[in-house]
C-alpha positions in Angstrom: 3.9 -23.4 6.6 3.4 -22.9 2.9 3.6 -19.1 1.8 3.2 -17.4 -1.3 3.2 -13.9 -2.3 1.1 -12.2 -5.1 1.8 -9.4 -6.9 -1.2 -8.4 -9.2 -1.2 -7.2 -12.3 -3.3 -4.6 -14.0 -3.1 -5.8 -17.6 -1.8 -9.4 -16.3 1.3 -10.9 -18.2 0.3 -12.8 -22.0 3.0 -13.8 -24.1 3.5 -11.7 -26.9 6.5 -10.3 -29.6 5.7 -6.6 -28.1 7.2 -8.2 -24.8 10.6 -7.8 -26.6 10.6 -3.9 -27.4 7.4 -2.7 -25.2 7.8 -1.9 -21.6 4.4 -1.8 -19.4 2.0 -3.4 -21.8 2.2 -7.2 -20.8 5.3 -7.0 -19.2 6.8 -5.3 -16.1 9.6 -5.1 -13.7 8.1 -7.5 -10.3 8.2 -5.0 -6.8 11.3 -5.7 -4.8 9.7 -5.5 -2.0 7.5 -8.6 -2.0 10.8 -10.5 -2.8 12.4 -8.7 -0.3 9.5 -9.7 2.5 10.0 -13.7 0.8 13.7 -13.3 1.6 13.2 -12.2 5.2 10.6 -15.2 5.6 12.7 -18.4 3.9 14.5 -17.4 7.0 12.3 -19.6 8.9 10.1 -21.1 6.7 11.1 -23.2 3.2 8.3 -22.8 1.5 8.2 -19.6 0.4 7.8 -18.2 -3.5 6.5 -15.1 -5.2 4.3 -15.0 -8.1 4.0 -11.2 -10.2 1.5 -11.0 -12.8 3.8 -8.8 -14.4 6.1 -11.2 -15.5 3.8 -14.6 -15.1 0.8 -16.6 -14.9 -0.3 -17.7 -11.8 0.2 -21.6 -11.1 -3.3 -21.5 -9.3 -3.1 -25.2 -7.7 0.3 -24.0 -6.2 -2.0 -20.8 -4.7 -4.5 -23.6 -3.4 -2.6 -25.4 -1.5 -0.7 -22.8 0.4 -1.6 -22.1 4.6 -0.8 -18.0 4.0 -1.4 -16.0 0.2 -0.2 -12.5 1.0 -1.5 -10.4 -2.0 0.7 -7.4 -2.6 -1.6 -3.9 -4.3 -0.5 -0.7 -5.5 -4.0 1.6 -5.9 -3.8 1.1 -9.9 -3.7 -3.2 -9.0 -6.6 -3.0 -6.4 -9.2 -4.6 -8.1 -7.3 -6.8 -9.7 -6.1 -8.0 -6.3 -10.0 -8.1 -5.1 -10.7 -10.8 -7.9 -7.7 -12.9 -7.3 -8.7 -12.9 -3.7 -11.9 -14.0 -4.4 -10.9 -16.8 -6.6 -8.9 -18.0 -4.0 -11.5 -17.7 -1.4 -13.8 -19.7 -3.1 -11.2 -22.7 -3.9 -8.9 -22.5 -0.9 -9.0 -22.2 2.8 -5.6 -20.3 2.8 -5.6 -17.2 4.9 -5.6 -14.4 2.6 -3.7 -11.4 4.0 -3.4 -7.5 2.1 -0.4 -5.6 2.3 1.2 -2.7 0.0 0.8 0.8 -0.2 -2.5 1.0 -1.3 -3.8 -1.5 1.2 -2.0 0.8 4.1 -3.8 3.7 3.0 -7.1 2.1 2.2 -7.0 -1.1 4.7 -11.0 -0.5 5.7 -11.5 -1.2 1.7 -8.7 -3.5 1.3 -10.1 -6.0 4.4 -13.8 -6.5 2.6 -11.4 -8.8 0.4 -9.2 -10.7 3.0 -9.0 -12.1 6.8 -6.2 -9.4 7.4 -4.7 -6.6 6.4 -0.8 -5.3 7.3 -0.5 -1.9 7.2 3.2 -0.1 6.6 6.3 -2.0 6.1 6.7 -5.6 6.6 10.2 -6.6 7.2 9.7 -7.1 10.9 6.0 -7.2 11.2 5.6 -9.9 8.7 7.9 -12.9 10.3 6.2 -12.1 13.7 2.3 -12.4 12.4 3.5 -16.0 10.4 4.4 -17.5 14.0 1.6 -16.3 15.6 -0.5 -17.6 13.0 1.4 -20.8 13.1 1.1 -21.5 16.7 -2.6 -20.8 16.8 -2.8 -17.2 18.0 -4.6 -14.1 17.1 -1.9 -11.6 15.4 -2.7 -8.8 17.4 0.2 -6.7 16.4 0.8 -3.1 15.6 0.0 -2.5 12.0 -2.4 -5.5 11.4 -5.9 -4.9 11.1 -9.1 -7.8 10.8 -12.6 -7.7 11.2 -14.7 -9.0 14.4 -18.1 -9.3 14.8 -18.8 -7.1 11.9 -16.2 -4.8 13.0 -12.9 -3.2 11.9 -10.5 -3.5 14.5 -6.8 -1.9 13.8 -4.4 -3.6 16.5 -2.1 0.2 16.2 -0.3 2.0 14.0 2.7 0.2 11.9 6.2 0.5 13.5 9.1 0.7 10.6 11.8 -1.6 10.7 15.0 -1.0 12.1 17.3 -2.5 9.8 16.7 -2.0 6.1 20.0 -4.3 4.9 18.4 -6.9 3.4 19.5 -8.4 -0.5 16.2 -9.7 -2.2 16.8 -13.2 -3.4 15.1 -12.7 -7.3 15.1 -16.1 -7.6 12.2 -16.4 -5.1 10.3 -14.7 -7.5 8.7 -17.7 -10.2 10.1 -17.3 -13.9 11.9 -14.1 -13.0 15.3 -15.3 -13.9 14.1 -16.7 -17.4 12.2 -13.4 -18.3 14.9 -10.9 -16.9 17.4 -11.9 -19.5 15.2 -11.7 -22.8 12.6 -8.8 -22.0 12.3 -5.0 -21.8 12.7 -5.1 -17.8 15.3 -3.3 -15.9 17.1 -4.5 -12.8 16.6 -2.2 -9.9 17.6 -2.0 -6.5 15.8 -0.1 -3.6 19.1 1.8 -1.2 16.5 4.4 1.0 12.7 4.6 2.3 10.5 7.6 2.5 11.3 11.7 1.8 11.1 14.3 3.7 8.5 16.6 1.7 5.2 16.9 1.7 3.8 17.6 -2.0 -0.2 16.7 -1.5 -0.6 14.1 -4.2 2.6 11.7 -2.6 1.2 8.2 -1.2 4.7 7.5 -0.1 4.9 10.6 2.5 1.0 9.3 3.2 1.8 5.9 4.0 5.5 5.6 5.5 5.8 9.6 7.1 8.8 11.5 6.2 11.6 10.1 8.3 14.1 8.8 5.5 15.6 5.5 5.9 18.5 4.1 4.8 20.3 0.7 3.9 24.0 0.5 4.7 25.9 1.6 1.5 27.9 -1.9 1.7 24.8 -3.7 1.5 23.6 -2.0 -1.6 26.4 -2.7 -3.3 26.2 -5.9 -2.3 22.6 -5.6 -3.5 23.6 -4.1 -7.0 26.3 -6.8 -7.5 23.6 -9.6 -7.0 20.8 -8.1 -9.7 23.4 -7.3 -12.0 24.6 -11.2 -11.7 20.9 -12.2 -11.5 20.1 -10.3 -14.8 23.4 -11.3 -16.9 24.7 -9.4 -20.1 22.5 -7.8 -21.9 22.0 -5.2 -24.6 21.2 -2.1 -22.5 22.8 -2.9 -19.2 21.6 -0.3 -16.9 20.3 -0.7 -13.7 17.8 1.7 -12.1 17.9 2.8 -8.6 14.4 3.2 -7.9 14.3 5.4 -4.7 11.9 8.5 -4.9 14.3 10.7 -3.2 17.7 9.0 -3.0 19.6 12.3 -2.1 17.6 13.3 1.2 20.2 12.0 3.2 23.3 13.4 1.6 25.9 12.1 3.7 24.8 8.9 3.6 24.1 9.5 -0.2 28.0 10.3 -0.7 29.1 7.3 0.9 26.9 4.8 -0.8 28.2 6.6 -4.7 31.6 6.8 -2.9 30.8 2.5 -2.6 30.2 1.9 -5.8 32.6 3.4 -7.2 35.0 1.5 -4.7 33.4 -1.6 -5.8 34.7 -1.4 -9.2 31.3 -2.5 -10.8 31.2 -1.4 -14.4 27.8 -0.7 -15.0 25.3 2.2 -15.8 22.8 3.8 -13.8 19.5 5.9 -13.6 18.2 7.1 -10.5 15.2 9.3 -9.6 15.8 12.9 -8.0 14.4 16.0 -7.2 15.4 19.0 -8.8 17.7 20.2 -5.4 20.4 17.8 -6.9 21.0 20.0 -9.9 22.3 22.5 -7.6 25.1 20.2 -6.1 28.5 20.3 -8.4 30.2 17.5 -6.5 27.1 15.4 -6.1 27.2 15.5 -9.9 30.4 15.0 -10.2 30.3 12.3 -8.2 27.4 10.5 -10.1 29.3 10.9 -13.3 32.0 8.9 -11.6 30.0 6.3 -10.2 28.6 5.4 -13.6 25.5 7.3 -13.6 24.4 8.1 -17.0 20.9 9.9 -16.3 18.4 11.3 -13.5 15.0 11.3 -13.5 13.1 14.6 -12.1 10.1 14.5 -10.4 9.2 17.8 -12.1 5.6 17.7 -12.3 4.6 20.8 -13.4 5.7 23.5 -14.9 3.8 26.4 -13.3 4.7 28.3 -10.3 0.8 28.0 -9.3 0.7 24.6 -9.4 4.0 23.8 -6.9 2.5 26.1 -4.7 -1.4 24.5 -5.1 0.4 21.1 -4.1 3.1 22.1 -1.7 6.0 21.1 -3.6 8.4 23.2 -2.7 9.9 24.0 -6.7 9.6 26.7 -9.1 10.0 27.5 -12.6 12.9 29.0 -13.1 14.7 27.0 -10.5 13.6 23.6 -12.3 15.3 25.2 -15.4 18.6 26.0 -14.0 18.5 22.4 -12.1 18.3 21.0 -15.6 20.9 22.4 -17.1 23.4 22.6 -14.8 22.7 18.6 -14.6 23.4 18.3 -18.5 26.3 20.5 -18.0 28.1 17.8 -16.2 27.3 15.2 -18.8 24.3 13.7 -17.3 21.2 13.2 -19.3 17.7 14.4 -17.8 14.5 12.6 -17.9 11.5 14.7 -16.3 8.1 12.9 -14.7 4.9 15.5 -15.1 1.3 15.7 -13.9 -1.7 16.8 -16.2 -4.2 18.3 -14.7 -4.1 20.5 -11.8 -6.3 22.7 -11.0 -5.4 25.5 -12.7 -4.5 23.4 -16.1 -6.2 24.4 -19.3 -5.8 23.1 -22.7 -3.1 23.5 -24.4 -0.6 22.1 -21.8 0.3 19.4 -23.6 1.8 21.5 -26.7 3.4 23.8 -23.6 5.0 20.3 -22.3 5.9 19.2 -25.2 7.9 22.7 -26.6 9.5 22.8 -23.2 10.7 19.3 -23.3 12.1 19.2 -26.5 13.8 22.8 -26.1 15.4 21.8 -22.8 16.8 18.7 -24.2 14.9 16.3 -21.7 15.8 12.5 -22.8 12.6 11.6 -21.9 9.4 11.8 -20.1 6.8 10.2 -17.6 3.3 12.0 -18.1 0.5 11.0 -15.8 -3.3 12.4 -15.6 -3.1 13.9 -11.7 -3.9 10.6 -9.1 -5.9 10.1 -5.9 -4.4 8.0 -4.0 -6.5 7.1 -0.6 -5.0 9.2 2.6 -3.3 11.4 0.2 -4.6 15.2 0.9 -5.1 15.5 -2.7 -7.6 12.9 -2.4 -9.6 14.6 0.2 -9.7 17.7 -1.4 -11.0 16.2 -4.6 -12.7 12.7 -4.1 -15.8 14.5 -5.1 -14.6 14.6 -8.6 -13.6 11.0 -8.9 -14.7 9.8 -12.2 -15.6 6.4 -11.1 -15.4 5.9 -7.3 -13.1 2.7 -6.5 -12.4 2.0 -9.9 -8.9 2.0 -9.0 -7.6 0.3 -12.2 -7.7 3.5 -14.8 -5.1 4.8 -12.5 -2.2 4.6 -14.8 -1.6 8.0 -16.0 -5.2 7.8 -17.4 -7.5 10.7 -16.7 -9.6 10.1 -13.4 -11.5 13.3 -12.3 -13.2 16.1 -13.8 -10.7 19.3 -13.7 -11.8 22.5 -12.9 -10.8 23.4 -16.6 -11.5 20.8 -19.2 -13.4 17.7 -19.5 -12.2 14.1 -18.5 -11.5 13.8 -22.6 -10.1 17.2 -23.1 -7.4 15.9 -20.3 -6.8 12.5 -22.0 -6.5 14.3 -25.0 -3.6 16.8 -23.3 -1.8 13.8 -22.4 -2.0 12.2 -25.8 -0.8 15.2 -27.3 2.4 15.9 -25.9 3.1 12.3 -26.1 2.3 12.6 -30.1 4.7 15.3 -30.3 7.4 14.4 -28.0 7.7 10.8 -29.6 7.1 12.3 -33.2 8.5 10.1 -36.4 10.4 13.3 -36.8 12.8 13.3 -33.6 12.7 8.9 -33.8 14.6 9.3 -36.7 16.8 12.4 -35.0 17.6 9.8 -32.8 18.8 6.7 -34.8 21.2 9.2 -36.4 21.9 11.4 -34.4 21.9 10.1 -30.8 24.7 7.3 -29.3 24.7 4.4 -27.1 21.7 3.6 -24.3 20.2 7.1 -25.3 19.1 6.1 -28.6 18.1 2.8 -27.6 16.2 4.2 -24.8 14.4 6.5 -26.6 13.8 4.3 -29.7 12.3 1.8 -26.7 9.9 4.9 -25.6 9.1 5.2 -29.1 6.9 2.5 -29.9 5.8 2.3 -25.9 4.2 5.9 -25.9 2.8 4.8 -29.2 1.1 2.0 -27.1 0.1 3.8 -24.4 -1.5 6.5 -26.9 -3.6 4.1 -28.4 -5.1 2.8 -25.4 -5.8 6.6 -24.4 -7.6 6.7 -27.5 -9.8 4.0 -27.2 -11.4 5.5 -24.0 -12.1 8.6 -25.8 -15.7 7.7 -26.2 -16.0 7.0 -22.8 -14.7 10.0 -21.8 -16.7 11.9 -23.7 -19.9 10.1 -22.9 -19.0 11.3 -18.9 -19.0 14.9 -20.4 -22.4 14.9 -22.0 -24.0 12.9 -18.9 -22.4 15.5 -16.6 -24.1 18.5 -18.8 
């Protein structure tokens, strides 16, 4: 059996000089998990590769030739994963097969596109469905879903794995090794699954429930050993641990820090966190030790309305408190934020911006609120979709029309606090007066939220074209 894995891309990879100081324009970190699901595969099977538009072009005639293309989508790579099915459609009889997080949640839209779709994770569900397909049977397994005479037929719901320890091999992924030593990507490694909170507009609680998972801590060292080898000396060597709520399990969190620090791996390290963590002195302590230099809050908002509207269990004042007892222990913050909710007006972004740059954050994530498919946020607003399964604006772009401003008047939020976040001003504040990975990493932001300003702007027009249809 030949198998290859796609990962599409929403701007698809181009070579270009602002691959060497601009993250997320042409270039991005690949998912581990397709190179995870590869690994688990070349177990059986030789011939098995990866191909992410994030870092590649596609070798096409490779693509033909192969007996099973599984094509990997997030919600804002839908589309593009449509049209690459469709090409291979109509120059391949490889069985085309949808999987990811936005094919879970949407699989009746996702299998209009492909002869199945696998819903969930794939790490067990995956190597089972290739030998069925090999010796001529019908994959009628738990997770998988297909169409028959017309019809969707789902063969049950997706079972998770049982064992999570698995080290992706990178090099299963085509021109990885080549780009991760000269470009703006990041290693990362993936230690936990799922959270254990519901906030409305989270795909991950959505698609994979809120039992938390975990991989053994030896094996994620093993795991961080291996990228940090596979991605060699570099300028900024920092590693980012990309689980969306890495402390749920705080035992198991304790022994997996206590691990690397065991392990004697100089490196540094950024991890994602609620704000919870910034209450726990030894946790903190115990990051410092391990070689963590920063964490990123999923803050979101900064109103006490807003948590509440989308069940996330944080407010104000306890976000505040979270952040600075974090910097008191030497550990930079980085804050994520959503533009807007409901009850958002203009004039958030200055707000943002005022309270970022007062509160010392390092540096920030903004996003125009997303609808992700099976999220209760997208029930509750799918009305006010912009463009209805146009899935590729979703990027921190504005989507919907809030309750009150315009599309534009949203975009325009997000471009503000941007502007004044990554001013010319507090650029030069930090050649001077910041040290070490800080100042590169925020001379790095620099010129990539100048990017993703300008394309903001250029769908201005648009935006404001939806404003004077809609009157």
């Amino acid at each position: 059996m030949k198998i290859r894995f796609i990962e599409p891309g929403n701007l698809p990879y181009r070579p270009s000089p602002k691959n060497l100081y601009v993250y997320d324009k042409y270039i991005r970190t690949p998912s581990n998990g397709i190179i995870t699901l590869a690994t688990i595969l070349k177990r059986e099977w030789d011939d098995v590769l990866c191909y992410s538009e994030s870092i590649s072009k596609i070798i096409w005639q490779d693509i033909y030739d192969a007996d099973i293309v599984f094509i990997s989508i997030f919600t804002f790579s839908a589309n593009r994963g449509y049209e690459l099915a469709q090409q291979i459609r109509a120059n391949s009889r490889a069985l085309i097969v949808f999987g990811g997080l936005h094919a879970t949640l949407a699989y009746r839209e996702a299998i209009e596109y492909g002869d199945y779709v696998t819903r969930g994770e794939g790490d067990e569900l995956l190597p089972e469905f290739v030998r069925r397909i090999e010796r001529g049977e019908l994959p009628e397994l738990p997770g998988v879903v297909c169409r028959r005479d017309g019809e969707i037929v789902s063969f049950g719901e997706p079972v998770p794995p049982r064992s999570l320890d698995v080290v992706p091999d990178r090099a299963l992924m085509y021109n990885f090794r080549k780009m991760a030593r000269r470009s703006t990507i990041w290693p990362q490694v993936h230690a936990s699954r799922s959270c254990p909170h519901n906030c409305d507009y989270c795909a991950l609680v959505a698609a994979f429930g809120r039992v938390v998972r975990t991989r053994s801590p030896q094996n994620v060292v093993e795991d961080i050993r291996a990228a940090v080898d596979f991605f060699g000396k570099r300028m900024l060597n920092i590693l980012w641990i990309t689980d969306d709520n890495f402390f749920a399990d705080r035992k198991w969190a304790v022994e997996t820090l206590n691990a690397i620090i065991e392990s004697g791996i100089k490196y540094s390290f950024t991890i994602q966190a609620r704000y919870e963590v910034g209450f726990d002195d030894d946790m903190l302590e115990l990051l410092k030790k391990a070689g963590f230099e920063e964490l990123a809050l999923g803050i979101e908002f900064l109103e006490d309305e807003s948590f509440e509207n989308y069940h996330k269990k944080s407010t104000y004042s306890e976000i505040l408190r979270s952040v600075r007892n974090i910097q008191s222990h030497g550990l930079r913050t980085r804050g994520l934020f959503i533009f807007g909710a409901d009850n958002h007006t203009p004039g958030i972004g200055k707000r943002l911006a005022d309270f970022v740059i007062k509160n010392n954050i390092s540096g920030v994530l903004i996003q125009s609120m997303y609808f992700v498919p099976g999220t209760p946020v997208y029930e509750t607003h799918k009305d006010s979709l912009i463009d209805q399964g146009n899935w590729s604006r979703c990027t921190g772009k504005a989507v919907h029309y809030p309750k009150n401003m315009t599309p534009a008047q949203l975009q325009r939020e997000v471009i503000e606090a941007s502007r004044l976040i990554y001013s010319r001003r507090r650029l030069i504040q930090a050649i001077f007066g910041k040290r070490g990975s800080e100042r590169i990493l925020f001379i790095g932001e620099y010129f990539w939220q100048k990017e993703v300003r300008r394309d903001m702007k250029r769908e201005l027009p648009y935006l404001e074209s939806l404003t004077t249809e809609k009157a």
